[in-house]
N, C-alpha and C positions, 0 to 999 in steps of 0.2 A: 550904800546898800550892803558892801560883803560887813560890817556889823550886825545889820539886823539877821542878816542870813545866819551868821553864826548863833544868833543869841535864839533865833528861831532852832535851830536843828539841835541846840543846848538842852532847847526844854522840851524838847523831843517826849510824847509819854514812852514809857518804856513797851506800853502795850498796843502801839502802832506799829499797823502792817506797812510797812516801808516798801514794800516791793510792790504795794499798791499805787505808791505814787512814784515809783520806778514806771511802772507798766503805762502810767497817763501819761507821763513826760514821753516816752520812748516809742508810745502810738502816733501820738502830733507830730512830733520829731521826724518819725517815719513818713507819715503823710507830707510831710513841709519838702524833705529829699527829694520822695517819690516825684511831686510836681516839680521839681526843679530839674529833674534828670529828664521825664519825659517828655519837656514841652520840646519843641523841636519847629523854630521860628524862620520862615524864609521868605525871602522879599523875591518877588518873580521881576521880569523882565520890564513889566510895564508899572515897575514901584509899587505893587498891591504884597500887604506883606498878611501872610497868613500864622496860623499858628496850627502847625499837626502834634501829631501822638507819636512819640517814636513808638511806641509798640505797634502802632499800624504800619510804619515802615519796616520794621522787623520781626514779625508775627510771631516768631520764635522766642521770642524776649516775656509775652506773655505768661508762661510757664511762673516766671520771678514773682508774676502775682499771687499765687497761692502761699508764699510768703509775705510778700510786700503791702496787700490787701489787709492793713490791721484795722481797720475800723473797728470791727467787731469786737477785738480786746480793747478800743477805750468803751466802748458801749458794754461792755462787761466789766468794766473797772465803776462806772457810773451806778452798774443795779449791785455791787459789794457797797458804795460808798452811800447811795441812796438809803437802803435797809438801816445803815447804822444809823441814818442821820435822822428818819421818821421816827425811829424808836427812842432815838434819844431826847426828842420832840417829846414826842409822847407820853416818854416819863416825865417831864418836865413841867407838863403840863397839870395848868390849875386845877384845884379841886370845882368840878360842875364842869370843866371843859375849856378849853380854849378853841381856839380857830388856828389846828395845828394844821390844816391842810394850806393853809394861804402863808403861815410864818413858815413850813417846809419849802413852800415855793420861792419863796424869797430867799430863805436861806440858801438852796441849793443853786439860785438862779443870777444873784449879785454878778458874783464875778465871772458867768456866762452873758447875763445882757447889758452888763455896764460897759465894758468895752465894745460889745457887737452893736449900738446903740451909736459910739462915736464913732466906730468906722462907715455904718451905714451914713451918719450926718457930716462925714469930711468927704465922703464919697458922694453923695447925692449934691451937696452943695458944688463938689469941684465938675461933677457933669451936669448940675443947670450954668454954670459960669460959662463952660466950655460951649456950650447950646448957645448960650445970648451971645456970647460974642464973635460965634461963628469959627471958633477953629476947629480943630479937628484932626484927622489924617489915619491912616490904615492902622496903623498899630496901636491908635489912642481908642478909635472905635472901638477895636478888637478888645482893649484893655477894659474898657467902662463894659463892655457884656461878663469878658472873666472869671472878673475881680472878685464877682458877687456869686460865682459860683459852690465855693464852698460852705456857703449860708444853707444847703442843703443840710448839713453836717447839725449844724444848730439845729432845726425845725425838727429833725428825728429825736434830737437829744430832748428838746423842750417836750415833745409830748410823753419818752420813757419818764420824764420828773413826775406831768400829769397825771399816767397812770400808777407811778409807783403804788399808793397807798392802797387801793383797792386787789393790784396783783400782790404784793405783800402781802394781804390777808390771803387771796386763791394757798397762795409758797407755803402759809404756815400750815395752811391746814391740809393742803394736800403735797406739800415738797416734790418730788420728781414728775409727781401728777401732771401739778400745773406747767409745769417743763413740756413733758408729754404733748399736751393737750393744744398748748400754740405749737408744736412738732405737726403735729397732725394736721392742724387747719392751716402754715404754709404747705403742704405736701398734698392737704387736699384742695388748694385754690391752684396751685401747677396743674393738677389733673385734669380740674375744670378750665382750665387756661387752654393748656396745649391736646386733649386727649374731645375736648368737647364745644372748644371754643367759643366758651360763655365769653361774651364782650365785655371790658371794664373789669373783669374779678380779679386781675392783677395788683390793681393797688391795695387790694387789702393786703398783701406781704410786706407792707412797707411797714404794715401794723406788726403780724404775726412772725415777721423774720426778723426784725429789730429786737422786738419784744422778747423772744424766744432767746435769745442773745443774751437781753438786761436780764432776764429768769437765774440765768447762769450767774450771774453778779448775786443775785440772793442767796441760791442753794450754797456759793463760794463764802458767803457769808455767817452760814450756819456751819461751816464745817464736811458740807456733801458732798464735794466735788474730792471724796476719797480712792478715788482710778479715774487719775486723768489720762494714764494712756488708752486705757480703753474706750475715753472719750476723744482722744485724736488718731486714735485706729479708725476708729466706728465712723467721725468726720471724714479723714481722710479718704477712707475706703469708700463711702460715697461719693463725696466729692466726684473721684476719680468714674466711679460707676456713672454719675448720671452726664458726665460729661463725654466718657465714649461711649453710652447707649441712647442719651437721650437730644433733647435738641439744643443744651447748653451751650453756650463758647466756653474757650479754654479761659478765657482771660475773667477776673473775680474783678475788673473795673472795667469801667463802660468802654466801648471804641466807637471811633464816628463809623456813622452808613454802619453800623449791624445791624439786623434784623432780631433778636433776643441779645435784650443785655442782660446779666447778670447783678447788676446794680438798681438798674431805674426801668421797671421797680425791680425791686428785690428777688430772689429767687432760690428754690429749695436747695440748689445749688450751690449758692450762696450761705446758709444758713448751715451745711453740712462742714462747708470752709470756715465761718465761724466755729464750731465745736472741733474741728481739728486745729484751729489757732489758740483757742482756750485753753485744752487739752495742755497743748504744746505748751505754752508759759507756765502752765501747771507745775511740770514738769522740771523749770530751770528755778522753781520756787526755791529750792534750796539753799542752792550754790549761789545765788540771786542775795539773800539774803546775810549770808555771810559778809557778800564780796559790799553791801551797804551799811553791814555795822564799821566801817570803816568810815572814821569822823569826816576825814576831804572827801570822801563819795555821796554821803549824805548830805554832807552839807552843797554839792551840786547837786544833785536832784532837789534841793529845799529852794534853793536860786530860780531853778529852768522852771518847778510848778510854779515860781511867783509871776513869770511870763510867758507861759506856754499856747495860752488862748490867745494873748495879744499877738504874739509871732506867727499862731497858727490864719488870723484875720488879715496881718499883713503880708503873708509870705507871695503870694501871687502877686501883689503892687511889687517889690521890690525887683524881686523876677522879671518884671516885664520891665521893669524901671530901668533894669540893665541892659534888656536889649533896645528899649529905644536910646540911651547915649550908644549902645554900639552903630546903628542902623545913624543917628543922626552923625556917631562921628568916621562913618563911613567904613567903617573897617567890614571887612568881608563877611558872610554868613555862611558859613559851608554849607553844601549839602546834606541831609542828616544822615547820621548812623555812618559817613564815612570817615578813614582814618583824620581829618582835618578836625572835623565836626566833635569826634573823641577825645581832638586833641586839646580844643578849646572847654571842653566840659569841666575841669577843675579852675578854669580859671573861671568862668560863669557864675559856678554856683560860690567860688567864693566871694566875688564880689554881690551875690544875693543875700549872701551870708553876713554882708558887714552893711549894706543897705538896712535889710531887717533888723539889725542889731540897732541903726540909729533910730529906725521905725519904734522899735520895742520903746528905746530910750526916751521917747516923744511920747508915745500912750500906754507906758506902764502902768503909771498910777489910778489909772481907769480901772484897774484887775487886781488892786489890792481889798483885802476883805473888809467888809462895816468895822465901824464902830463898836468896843465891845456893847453889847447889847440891844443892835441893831434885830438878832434874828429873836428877840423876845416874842415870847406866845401873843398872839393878838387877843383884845378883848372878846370873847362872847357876843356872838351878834348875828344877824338873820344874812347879812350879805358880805360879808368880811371871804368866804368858803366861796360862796357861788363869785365872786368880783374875783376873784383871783386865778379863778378859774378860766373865766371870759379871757383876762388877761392872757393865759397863757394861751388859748386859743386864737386871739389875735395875732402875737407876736407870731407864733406857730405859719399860721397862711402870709404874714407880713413877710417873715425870712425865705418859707419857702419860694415865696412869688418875689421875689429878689435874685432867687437861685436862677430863679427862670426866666425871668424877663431881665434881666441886669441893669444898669445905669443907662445905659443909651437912650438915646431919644426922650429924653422924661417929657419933655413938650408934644411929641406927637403921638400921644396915645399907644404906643406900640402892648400889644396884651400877651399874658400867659395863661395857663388853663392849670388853676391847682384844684384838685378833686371838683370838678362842674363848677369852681367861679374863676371868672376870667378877672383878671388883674391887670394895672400897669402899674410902674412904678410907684409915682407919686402916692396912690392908693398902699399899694404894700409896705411903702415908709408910715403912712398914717398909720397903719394898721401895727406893724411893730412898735410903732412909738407909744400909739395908745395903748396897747395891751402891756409893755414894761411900766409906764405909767402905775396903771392897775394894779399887776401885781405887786409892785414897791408900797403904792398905798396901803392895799388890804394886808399885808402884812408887819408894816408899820405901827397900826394902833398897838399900841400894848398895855396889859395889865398897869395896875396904879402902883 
C-alpha cells in the first residue's frame, strides 16, 4: 500500500485543494475519537451491562461539543467537492446530453455505498446467526442496536448527492441568496416548532439545516467564502444567543432522556454552530496549507482518505469489541468520569485503535475507486435519471431505518418510524441493497 500512496500523492494535480481532503480525513477522524472517548460502558450488579454518555455523567463536558460536533465540516467538504465533480460531469458530457445525473450519482456514491453495503451484509448476516442459534447476552444486544447507528450520517449525505444538481443551479444564479433562503426556512420551521407548536415541522431541518451547510461547500467552491470570520463570529454569536435565550441544550450532539435535541432533528441552533465551524477552518486554511505541501504530510492524508469511510463504518464494532474481551476477561469497569475510569481511557481507545486498524485491513478494498472509466456519461435514455434516483431514495430510507431500528431482532419484526413509513430491518437492508443496485446500474451504461 505505502507505494501506491506514494505514487498517488506523486501525481498530485498541482491545482488540488489539499486542505479539502485534510478537512474529510480530520471530520471522520474526529467523529471515530469522539465515540470512543464518550461511550462510557458499565456492567451493574445483576450482570445487565449498559452503555451511557459520559457527557450525561458530566454535563459540563458538553461545552467540548461546540468544537468536537464537526459534522457539518464533512457536509461542507461534500457541497466544495460535489460542485466540482457535477460540473466536470457536465463538461464532459456528450453532444445531445448524457445521463449526467445517474453517472454524478455513481460517481460520488462508489466509494460511500460499496463499503456501507458490506458492512450492513457482515452485520445483518452475523445478527440473523446470532438469532437462529440463540445466543446472545447484554453487551452483544446492546452492540447489534449501536453499530448501525452511525448509518444516520450516510442517509443525510446520500440525499445532499440527490439534491446537489438542482441547488447548484439555485448557488449559480442566486450565490448567497440561495444560502439565505434555506437560512430562513431552518429558522422559520424552529418558530413554528417551538413558538407555535405545529406537530411534525421538525423534520423538515434535517432537510434545510444539512442543506444550508452543503450550500457553504458551493459558495467555498466559487471562491465566496471571502470573511470567514465574520461567518464564525456571526455562527458563534448565535449559537451562543439561542442557547441562553432560547430552549436549546448546550450540547451540539444528541443526550439520552433530553427533551430538545439539537441533532435529531436538527436545529437552528445547530446550523448557526455549523457556520461558526466553517468559518473557523476557513480561517486555519492558510497555515493548513503550507503545513501539507509537505511531501510526508500529504502523503498521510492520501493514505487515511483511502480508508477513512471504512474506519468511520467500523469504528463502533471495534469499540465495543474491546469492551466485551474486557467484561468477558473480567477485568474491572470503573465507574465513569472517575480518576480509574480516566485512567483506563488511553489504553481503551488504543486497543480500538489497532482493532479498527485490522478491521480497515479486512474491508479496505471495498473503498477503493472504479475502474478507470467506470464513472463514464451514461447513454441517453428516458429512465437511466429517474432509476437512479429511486435508487438513491431507497438506500436513503434503507440507511436511515438501520440507523433506527439497528440489527436486533431481525426475526421479530421490531419497527422504526422514518418520515410516516415504519420499517424493520430485513426491509431496510432490501431497501438499501436495491436502491445501490440501481444506482450502479443506471450509471453504468455508457456512451459507445
Amino acid at each position: 500500500m505505502g507505494s501506491s500512496v506514494r505514487e498517488l500523492a506523486e501525481k498530485t494535480p498541482a491545482g488540488r485543494d489539499r486542505y479539502i481532503d485534510l478537512l474529510r480525513v480530520a471530520s471522520l477522524g474526529t467523529v471515530v475519537v469522539g465515540h470512543w472517548l464518550m461511550a462510557a460502558v458499565t456492567v451493574g450488579d445483576d450482570g445487565r451491562t449498559e452503555v451511557g454518555n459520559l457527557l450525561a455523567v458530566v454535563p459540563g463536558l458538553q461545552v467540548l461539543t461546540w468544537v468536537l460536533q464537526i459534522m457539518p465540516v464533512f457536509f461542507f467538504v461534500g457541497g466544495f467537492s460535489h460542485a466540482l465533480s457535477h460540473r466536470s460531469l457536465s463538461r464532459k458530457a456528450p453532444e445531445g446530453g448524457g445521463s449526467v445525473y445517474s453517472a454524478f450519482l455513481r460517481a460520488r456514491l462508489q466509494r460511500l455505498l460499496r463499503p456501507t453495503m458490506v458492512f450492513i451484509g457482515v452485520w445483518g448476516a452475523a445478527a440473523l446467526a446470532v438469532q437462529l442459534l440463540g445466543e446472545g447476552g447484554a453487551l452483544l444486544d446492546v452492540t447489534l442496536r449501536l453499530v448501525a447507528q452511525p448509518l444516520w450520517f450516510i442517509g443525510i449525505y446520500l440525499a445532499m448527492v440527490a439534491f446537489t444538481p438542482p441547488l447548484l443551479k439555485l448557488h449559480e444564479r442566486y450565490g448567497w441568496g440561495a444560502f439565505g433562503a434555506l437560512v430562513l426556512a431552518a429558522g422559520a420551521v424552529d418558530l413554528a416548532r417551538f413558538a407555535f407548536g405545529v406537530p411534525y415541522v421538525e423534520f423538515l431541518n434535517f432537510a434545510f439545516v444539512w442543506l444550508a451547510v452543503h450550500q457553504l461547500g458551493f459558495l467555498r467552491a466559487d471562491g465566496g467564502l471571502r470573511a470567514p470570520a465574520a461567518l464564525a463570529a456571526a455562527g458563534l454569536a448565535g449559537a451562543a444567543a439561542l442557547v441562553a435565550l432560547g430552549p436549546y441544550p448546550l450540547s451540539m450532539v444528541g443526550m439520552p432522556g433530553e427533551r430538545v435535541s439539537n441533532m435529531a432533528p436538527p436545529t437552528f441552533a445547530l446550523l448557526c454552530h455549523g457556520m461558526w465551524l466553517v468559518g473557523a477552518v476557513e480561517l486555519l486554511r492558510g497555515p493548513a496549507a503550507r503545513w501539507l505541501a509537505r511531501p510526508r504530510v500529504w502523503r498521510g492524508v492520501v493514505a487515511a482518505n483511502g480508508v477513512s469511510m471504512t474506519a468511520f463504518l467500523w469504528h463502533l464494532t471495534a469499540m465495543l469489541g474491546v469492551y466485551g474481551v474486557l467484561i468477558a476477561a473480567d477485568v474491572p469497569l470503573p465507574e465513569p468520569a472517575t480518576g480509574a475510569w480516566w485512567a483506563q481511557v488511553p489504553l481503551r481507545m488504543a486497543a480500538a485503535a489497532l482493532v479498527t486498524g485490522v478491521l480497515v485491513a479486512a474491508f479496505r478494498r471495498f473503498e477503493r475507486p472504479g475502474k478507470p472509466g467506470d464513472a463514464a456519461l451514461a447513454v441517453p435514455g428516458p429512465v437511466s435519471g429517474p432509476a437512479a434516483a429511486l435508487g438513491v431514495g431507497l438506500c436513503l430510507f434503507g440507511v436511515l431505518g438501520l440507523s433506527m431500528v439497528g440489527f436486533g431482532g431481525l426475526l421479530e419484526g421490531r419497527t422504526a418510524t422514518v418520515v410516516a413509513v415504519r420499517m424493520t430491518a430485513p426491509v431496510a437492508v432490501g431497501m438499501a441493497l436495491a436502491g445501490w443496485l440501481l444506482v450502479e446500474r443506471a450509471g453504468r451504461r455508457r456512451t459507445g
